[in-house]
C-alpha positions as CSV (number, residue, x, y, z in Angstrom):
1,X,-7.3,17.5,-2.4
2,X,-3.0,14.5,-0.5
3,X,-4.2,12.4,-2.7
4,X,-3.9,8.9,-3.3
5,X,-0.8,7.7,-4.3
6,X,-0.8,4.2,-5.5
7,X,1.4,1.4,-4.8
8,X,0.4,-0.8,-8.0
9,X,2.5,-3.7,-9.5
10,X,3.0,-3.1,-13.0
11,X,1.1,-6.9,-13.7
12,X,-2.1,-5.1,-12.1
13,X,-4.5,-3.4,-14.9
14,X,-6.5,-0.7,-14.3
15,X,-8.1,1.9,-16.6
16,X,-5.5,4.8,-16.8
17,X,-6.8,8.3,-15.4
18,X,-8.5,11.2,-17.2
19,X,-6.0,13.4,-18.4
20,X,-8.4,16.6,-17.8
21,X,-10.2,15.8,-14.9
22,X,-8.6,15.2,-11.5
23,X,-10.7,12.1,-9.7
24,X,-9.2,13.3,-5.9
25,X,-9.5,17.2,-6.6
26,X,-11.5,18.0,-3.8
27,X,-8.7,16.6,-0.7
28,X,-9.5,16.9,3.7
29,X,-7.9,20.3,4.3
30,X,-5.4,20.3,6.9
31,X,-7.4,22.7,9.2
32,X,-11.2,24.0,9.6
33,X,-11.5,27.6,8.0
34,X,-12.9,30.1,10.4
35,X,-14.5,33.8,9.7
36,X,-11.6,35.0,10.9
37,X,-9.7,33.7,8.0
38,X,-10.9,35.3,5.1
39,X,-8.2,36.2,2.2
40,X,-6.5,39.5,1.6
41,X,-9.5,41.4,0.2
42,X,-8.5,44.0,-3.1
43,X,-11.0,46.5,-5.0
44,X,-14.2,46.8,-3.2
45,X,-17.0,46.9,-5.7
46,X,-20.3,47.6,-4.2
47,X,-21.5,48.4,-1.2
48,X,-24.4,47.9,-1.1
49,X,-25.4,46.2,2.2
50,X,-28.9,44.5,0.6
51,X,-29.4,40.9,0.8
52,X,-32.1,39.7,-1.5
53,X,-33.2,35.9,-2.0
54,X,-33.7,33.9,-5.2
55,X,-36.0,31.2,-4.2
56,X,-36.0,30.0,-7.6
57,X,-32.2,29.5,-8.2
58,X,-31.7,28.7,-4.2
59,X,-29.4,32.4,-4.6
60,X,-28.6,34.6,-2.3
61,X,-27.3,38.1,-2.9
62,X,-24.3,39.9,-0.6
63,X,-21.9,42.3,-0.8
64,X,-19.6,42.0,-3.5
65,X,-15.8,42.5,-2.9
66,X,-12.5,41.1,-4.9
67,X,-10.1,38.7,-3.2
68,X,-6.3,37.4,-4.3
69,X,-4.8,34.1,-3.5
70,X,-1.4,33.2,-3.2
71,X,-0.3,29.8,-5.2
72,X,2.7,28.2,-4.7
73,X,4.7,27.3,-8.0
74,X,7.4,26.2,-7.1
75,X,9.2,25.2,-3.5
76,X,13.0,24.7,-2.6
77,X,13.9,25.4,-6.0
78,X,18.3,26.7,-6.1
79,X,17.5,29.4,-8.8
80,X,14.4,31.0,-10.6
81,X,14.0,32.5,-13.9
82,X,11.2,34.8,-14.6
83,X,9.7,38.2,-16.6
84,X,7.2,40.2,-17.4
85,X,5.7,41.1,-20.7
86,X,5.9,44.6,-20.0
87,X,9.0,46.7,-18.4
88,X,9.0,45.9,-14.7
89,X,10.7,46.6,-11.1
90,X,11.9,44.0,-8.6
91,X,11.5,45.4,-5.4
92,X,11.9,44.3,-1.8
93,X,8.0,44.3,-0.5
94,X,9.2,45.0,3.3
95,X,9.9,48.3,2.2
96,X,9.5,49.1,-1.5
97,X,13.0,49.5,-1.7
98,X,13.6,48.8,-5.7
99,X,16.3,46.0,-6.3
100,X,16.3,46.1,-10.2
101,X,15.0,47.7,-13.4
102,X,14.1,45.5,-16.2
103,X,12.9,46.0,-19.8
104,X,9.8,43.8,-21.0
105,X,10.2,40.2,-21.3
106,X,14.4,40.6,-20.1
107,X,14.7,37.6,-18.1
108,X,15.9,38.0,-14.1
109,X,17.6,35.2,-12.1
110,X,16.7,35.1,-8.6
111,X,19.2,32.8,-6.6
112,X,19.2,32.2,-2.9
113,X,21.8,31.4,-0.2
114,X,22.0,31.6,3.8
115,X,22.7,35.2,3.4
116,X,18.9,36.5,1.2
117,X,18.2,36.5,-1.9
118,X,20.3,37.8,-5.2
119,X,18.8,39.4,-8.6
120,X,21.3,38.7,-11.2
121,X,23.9,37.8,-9.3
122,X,23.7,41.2,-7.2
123,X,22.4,41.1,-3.7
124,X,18.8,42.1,-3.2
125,X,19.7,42.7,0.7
126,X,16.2,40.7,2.0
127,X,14.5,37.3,2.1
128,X,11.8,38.3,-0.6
129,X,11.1,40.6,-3.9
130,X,8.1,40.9,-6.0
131,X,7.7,41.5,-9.5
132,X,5.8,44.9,-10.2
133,X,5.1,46.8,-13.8
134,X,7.1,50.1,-13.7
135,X,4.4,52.3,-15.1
136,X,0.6,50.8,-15.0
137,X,-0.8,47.6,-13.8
138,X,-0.9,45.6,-16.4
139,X,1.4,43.0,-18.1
140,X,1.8,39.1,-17.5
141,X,4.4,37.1,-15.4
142,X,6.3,34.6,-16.6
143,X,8.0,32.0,-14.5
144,X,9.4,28.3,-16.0
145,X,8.4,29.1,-19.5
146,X,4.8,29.2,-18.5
147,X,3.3,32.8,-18.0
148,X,0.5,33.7,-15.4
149,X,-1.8,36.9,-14.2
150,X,-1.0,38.6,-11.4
151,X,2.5,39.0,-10.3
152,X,4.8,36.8,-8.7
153,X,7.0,36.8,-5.5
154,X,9.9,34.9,-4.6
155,X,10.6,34.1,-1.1
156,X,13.9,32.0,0.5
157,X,13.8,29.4,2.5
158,X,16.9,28.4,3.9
159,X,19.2,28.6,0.6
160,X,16.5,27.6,-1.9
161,X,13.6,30.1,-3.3
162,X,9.6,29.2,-2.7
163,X,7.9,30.1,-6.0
164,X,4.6,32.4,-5.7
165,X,1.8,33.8,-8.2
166,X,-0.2,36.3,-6.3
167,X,-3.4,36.6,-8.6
168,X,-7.2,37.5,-8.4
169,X,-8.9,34.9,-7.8
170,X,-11.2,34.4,-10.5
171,X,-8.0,34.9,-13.2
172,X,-6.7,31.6,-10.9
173,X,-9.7,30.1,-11.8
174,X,-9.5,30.2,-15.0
175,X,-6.4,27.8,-15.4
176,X,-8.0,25.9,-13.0
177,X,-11.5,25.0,-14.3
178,X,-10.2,23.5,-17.7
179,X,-7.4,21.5,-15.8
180,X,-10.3,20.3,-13.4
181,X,-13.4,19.3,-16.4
182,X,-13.4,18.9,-20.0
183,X,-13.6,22.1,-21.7
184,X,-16.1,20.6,-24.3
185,X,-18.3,19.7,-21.7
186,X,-21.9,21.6,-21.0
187,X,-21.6,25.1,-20.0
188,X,-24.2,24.4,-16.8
189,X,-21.7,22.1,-15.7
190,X,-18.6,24.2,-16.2
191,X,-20.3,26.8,-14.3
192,X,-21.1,23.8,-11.7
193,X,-17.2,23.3,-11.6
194,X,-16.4,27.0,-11.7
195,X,-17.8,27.6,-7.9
196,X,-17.0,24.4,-6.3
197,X,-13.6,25.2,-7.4
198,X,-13.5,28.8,-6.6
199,X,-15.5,27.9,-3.2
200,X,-12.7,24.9,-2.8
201,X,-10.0,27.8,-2.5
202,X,-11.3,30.1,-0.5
203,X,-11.8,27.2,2.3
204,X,-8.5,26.0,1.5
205,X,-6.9,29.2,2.3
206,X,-3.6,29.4,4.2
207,X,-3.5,25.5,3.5
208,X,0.6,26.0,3.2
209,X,0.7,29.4,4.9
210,X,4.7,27.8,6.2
211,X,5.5,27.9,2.6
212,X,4.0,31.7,2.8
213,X,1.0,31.3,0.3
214,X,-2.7,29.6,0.1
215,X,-2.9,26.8,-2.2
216,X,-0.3,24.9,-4.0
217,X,-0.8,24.6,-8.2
218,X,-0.9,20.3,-8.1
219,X,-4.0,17.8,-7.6
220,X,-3.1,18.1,-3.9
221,X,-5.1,21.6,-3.5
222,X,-6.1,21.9,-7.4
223,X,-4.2,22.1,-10.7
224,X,-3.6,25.1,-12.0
225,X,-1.0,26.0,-14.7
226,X,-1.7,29.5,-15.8
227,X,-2.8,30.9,-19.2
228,X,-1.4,27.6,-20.6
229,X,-4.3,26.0,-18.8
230,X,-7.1,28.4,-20.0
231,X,-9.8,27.6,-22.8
232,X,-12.7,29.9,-23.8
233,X,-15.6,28.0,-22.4
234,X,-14.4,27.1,-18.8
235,X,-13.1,31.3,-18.4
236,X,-17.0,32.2,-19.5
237,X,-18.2,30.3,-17.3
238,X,-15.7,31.8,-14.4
239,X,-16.7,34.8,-15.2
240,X,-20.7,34.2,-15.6
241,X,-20.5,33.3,-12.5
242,X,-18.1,35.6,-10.7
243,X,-17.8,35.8,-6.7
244,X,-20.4,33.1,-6.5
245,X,-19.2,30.5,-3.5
246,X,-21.1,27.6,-1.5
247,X,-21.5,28.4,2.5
248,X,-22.7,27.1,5.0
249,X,-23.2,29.2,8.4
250,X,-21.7,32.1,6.5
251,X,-18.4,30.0,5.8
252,X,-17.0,28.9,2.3
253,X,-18.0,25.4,2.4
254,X,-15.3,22.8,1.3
255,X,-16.6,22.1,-1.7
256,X,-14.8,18.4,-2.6
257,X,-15.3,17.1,-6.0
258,X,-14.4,14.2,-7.9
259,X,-14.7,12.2,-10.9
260,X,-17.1,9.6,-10.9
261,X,-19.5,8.2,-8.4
262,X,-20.4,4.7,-9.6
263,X,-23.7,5.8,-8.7
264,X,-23.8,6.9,-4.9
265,X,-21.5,9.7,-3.4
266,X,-20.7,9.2,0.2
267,X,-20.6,10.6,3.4
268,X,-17.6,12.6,4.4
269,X,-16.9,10.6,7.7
270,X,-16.5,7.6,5.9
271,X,-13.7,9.0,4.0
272,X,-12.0,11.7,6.0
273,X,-13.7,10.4,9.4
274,X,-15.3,13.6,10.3
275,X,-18.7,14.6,9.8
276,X,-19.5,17.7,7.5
277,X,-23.3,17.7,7.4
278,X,-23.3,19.3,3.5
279,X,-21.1,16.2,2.2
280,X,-24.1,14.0,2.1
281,X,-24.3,10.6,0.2
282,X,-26.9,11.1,-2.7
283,X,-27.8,9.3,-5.7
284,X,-25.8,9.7,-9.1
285,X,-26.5,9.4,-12.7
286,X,-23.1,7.8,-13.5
287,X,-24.2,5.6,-16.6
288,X,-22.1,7.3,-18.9
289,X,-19.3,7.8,-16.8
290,X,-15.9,5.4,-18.5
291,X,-15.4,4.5,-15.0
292,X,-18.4,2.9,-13.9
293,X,-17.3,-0.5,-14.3
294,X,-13.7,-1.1,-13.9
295,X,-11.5,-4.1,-13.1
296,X,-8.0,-5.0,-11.7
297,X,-6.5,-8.3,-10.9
298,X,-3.7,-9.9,-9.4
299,X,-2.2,-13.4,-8.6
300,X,-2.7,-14.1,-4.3
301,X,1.2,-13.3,-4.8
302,X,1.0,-10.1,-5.9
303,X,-1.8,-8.8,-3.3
304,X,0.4,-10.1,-0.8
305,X,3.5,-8.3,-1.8
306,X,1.3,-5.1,-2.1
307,X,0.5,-5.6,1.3
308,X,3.8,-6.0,2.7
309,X,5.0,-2.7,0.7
310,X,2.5,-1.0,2.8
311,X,3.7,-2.8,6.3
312,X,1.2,-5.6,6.5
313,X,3.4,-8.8,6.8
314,X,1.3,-11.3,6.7
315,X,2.5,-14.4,5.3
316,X,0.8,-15.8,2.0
317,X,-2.7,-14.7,1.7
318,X,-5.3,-17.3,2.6
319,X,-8.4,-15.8,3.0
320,X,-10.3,-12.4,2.5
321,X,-13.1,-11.1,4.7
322,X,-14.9,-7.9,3.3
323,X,-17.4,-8.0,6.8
324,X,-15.3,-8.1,9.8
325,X,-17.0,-7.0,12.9
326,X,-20.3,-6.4,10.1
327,X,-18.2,-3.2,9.2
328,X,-17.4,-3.8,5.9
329,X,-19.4,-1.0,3.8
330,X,-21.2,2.1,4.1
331,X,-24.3,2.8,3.1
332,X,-23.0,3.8,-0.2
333,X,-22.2,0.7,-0.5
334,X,-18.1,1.7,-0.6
335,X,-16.3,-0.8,1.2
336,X,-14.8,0.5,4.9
337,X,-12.6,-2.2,5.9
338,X,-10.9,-5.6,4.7
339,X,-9.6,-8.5,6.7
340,X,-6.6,-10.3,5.1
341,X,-5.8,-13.5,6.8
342,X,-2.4,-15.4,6.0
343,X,-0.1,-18.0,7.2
344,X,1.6,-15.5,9.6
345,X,-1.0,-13.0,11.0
346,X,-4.1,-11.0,9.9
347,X,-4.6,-7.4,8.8
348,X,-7.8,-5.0,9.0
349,X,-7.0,-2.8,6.4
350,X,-9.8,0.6,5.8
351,X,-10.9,0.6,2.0
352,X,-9.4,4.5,1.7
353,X,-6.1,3.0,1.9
354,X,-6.7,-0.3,0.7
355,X,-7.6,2.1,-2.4
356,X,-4.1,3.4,-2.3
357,X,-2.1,0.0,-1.7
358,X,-3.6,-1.8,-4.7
359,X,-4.6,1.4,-7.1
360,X,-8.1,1.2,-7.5
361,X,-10.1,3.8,-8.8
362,X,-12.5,3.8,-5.8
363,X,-13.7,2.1,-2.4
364,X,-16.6,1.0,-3.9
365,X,-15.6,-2.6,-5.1
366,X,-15.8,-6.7,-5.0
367,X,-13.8,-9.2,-4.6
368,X,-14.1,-12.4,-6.4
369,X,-11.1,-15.3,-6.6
370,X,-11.0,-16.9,-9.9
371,X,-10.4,-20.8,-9.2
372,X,-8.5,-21.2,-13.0
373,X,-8.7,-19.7,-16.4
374,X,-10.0,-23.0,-17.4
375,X,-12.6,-23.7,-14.8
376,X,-14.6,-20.1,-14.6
377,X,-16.2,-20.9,-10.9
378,X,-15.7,-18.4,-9.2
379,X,-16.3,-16.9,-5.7
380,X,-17.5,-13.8,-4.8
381,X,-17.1,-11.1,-2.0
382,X,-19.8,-8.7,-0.9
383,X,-20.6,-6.8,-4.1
384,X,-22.9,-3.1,-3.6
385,X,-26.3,-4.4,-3.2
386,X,-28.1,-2.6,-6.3
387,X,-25.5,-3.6,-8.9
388,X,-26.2,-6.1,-11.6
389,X,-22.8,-8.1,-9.7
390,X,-23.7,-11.2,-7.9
391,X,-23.7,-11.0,-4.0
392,X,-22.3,-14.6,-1.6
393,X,-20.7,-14.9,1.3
394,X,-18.2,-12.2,2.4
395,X,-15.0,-14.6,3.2
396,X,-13.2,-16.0,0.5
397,X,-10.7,-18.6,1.2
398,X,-7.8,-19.3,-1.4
399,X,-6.0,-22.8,-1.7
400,X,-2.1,-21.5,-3.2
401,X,-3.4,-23.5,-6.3
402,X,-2.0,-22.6,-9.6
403,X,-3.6,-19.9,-11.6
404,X,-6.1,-18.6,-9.1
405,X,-6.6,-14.9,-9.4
406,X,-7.9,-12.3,-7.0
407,X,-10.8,-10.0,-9.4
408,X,-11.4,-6.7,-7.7
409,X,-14.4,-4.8,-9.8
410,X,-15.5,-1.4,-8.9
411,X,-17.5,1.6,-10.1
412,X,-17.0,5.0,-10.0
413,X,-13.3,7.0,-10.0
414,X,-12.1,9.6,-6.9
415,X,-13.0,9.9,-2.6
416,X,-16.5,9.5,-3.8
417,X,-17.3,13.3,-2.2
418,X,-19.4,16.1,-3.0
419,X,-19.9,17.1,-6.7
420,X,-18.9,14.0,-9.6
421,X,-18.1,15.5,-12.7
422,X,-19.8,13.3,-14.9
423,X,-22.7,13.1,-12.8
424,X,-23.0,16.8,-13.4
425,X,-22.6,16.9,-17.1
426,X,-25.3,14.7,-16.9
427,X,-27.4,16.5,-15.3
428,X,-26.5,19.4,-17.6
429,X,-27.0,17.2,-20.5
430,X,-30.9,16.7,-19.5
431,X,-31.1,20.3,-18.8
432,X,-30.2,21.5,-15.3
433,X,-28.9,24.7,-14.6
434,X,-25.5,25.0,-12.5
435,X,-27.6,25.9,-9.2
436,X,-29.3,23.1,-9.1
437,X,-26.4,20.6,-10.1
438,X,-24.6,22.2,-6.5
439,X,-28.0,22.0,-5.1
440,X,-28.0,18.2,-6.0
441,X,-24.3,17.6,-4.5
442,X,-24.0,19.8,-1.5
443,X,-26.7,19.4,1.2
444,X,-28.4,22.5,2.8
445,X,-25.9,25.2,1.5
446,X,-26.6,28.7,0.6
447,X,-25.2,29.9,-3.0
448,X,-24.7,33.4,-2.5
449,X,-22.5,36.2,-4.2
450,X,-19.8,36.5,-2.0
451,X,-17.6,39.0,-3.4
């Protein structure tokens, strides 16, 4: 979901991140899916053409089916190590042509130059191989140290290798869904997280198709990291809900998630500026969320630098406007845009990369300047109407006087779209059941079993 990346001074403070749940997860694909997209389909399980409806659960039943998805490793490595736990072939997939013979767990080197691909230091006479078991499907890759389902392929690129785990989906899932929420957490919202993620990847299909696969294995698609990623409760709750996916219009929905809302999600054309009309801004329980209140601040000095790392040059900061042109914040209340004036020019800066220059958690924030730490008036900028924070006028002006502070205070943690994860586990907490917790995030979407 690419995500943020933050240009913070290390004076700034922030809370740090959540080591097991990924506040941007959830990014603006590259492209719109289309039908025509749909991913390389394996064993057909039922075919049954019946549609039924579960009013209750807001459910609709389809045609089952079983789908793979290509997930990039690794890209431009110079050489790859890797095995299987069983005794294996590496064979050219153009043709089936076997390149090499391996016992279980004997480790093969793949190296690439200009010329293909090389096994051991012998020529493999192509541009990709694949791992395959010699006598039944079964077995686990390895690749890195770190083993996998499926099998994996290795493909050149110039003179380096693109690493690639081709595995069924819902075994991808499963070292995703613990990397994504808190494996402790309730199982209504596991399932919750289990098909906005699986839905997540089969609209995010073909996202690096140059790189030949579907999604890559960081926060950027969604982090996965193989059986080292899997725990108990998050692969039940993959597999309780197996082939379920959101649509809309018969399409996999993309089905952005994020940490924490601070209380209202938002509209997807305030973040990504296009409209999706099932990313709808709805009301959180975010009260238990560690991010709800969160604060960072910085000298006038220090915002300024910031600014100039990100090309604003703009003199030293004199004022801030969180209004211009009556713009400043959606009806979320996250802020949209922010007018720095200073001695040599002014900036208009949008809050989704204002959130990147100075590291905030969110968009959804204030701005107060602290005069001194010894005399605690203080002026405020435009706080979320709602909030217990004081609102005044949206310009602040600083003087350059010693020991005046800029205050930024927010709420919430991620984009701000679709699903927040601790909104969820409370609303599994007070008893919902997963199809109501998508219900709740994704406006006027089907839940059907797609495969």
């Amino acid at each position: 979901m690419v995500l943020g990346i933050c240009l913070m001074l290390p004076v700034m403070t922030a809370v740090t991140e959540a080591s097991l749940i990924t506040p941007y997860s959830g990014m603006k694909p590259d492209k719109e899916s289309t039908a025509a997209d749909k991913p390389a389909m394996t064993v057909a399980a039922n075919s049954s053409n019946s549609s039924k409806e579960n009013s209750k659960a807001g459910v609709a039943e389809t045609e089952p089916a079983s789908y793979v998805i290509r997930v990039g490793l690794n890209t431009g490595v110079a050489r790859a190590d890797a095995s299987m736990s069983t005794a294996y072939r590496i064979i050219n997939p153009a043709n089936g042509k076997v390149v090499a013979e391996l016992e279980a767990n004997e480790l093969a080197q793949i190296s690439a130059d200009l010329s293909g691909l090389a096994v051991n230091g012998a020529s493999a006479g192509c541009d990709e191989v694949r791992l395959v078991p010699a006598r039944k499907n079964d077995g686990l890759v390895s690749f890195n140290n770190t083993k996998y389902h499926g099998t994996l392929v290795f493909r050149r690129s110039g003179s380096y290798i693109n690493v690639i785990n081709e595995v069924d989906l819902d075994d991808y899932l499963k070292g995703v869904v613990p990397s994504e929420m808190n494996q402790a957490w309730p199982a209504e919202a596991l399932k919750a997280q289990s098909v906005a993620a699986r839905t997540f990847a089969l609209y995010s299909r073909n996202q690096h198709i140059s790189d030949g696969y579907d999604v890559c294995n960081t926060i950027h698609c969604q982090y996965y990291e193989g059986l080292k990623g899997e725990a108990d409760t998050a692969t039940a709750a993959v597999l309780e809900t197996k082939g379920y996916v959101m649509t809309k219009d018969t399409r996999p929905i993309c089905a952005a998630f994020h940490s924490s809302s601070g209380g209202m999600t938002e509209n997807s054309e305030n973040v990504w500026g296009r409209y999706q009309p099932y990313l709808r801004s709805v009301a959180d329980d975010d009260s238990e969320s560690p991010y709800h209140d969160w604060r960072v601040t910085a000298s006038a000095n220090e915002i300024e630098k910031m600014l100039v790392s990100a090309g604003y040059r703009i003199g030293p900061l004199k004022s801030i406007n969180m209004d211009p042109g009556k713009k400043g914040r959606s009806e979320s209340g996250r802020v949209v845009e922010v007018l720095f004036k200073g001695t040599d020019g002014t900036a208009i800066v949008d809050g989704v990369k204002l959130r990147s220059i100075f590291g905030l958690k969110s968009t959804m924030f204030s701005i107060r300047v602290q005069r001194s730490a010894v005399n605690s008036k203080e002026s405020l900028a435009n706080s979320r109407n709602g909030k217990s924070m004081p609102t005044a006028a949206s310009s602040l002006q600083l003087t350059g006087a010693e020991g005046e502070l800029v205050i930024l205070e927010g709420h919430g943690f991620g984009h701000g779209l679709g699903m927040a994860q601790y909104g969820a586990k409370a609303m599994a907490d007070k008893g919902a059941k997963w199809q109501d917790i998508l219900n709740h995030y994704y406006t006027d979407i089907v839940i059907s079993k797609y495969y």
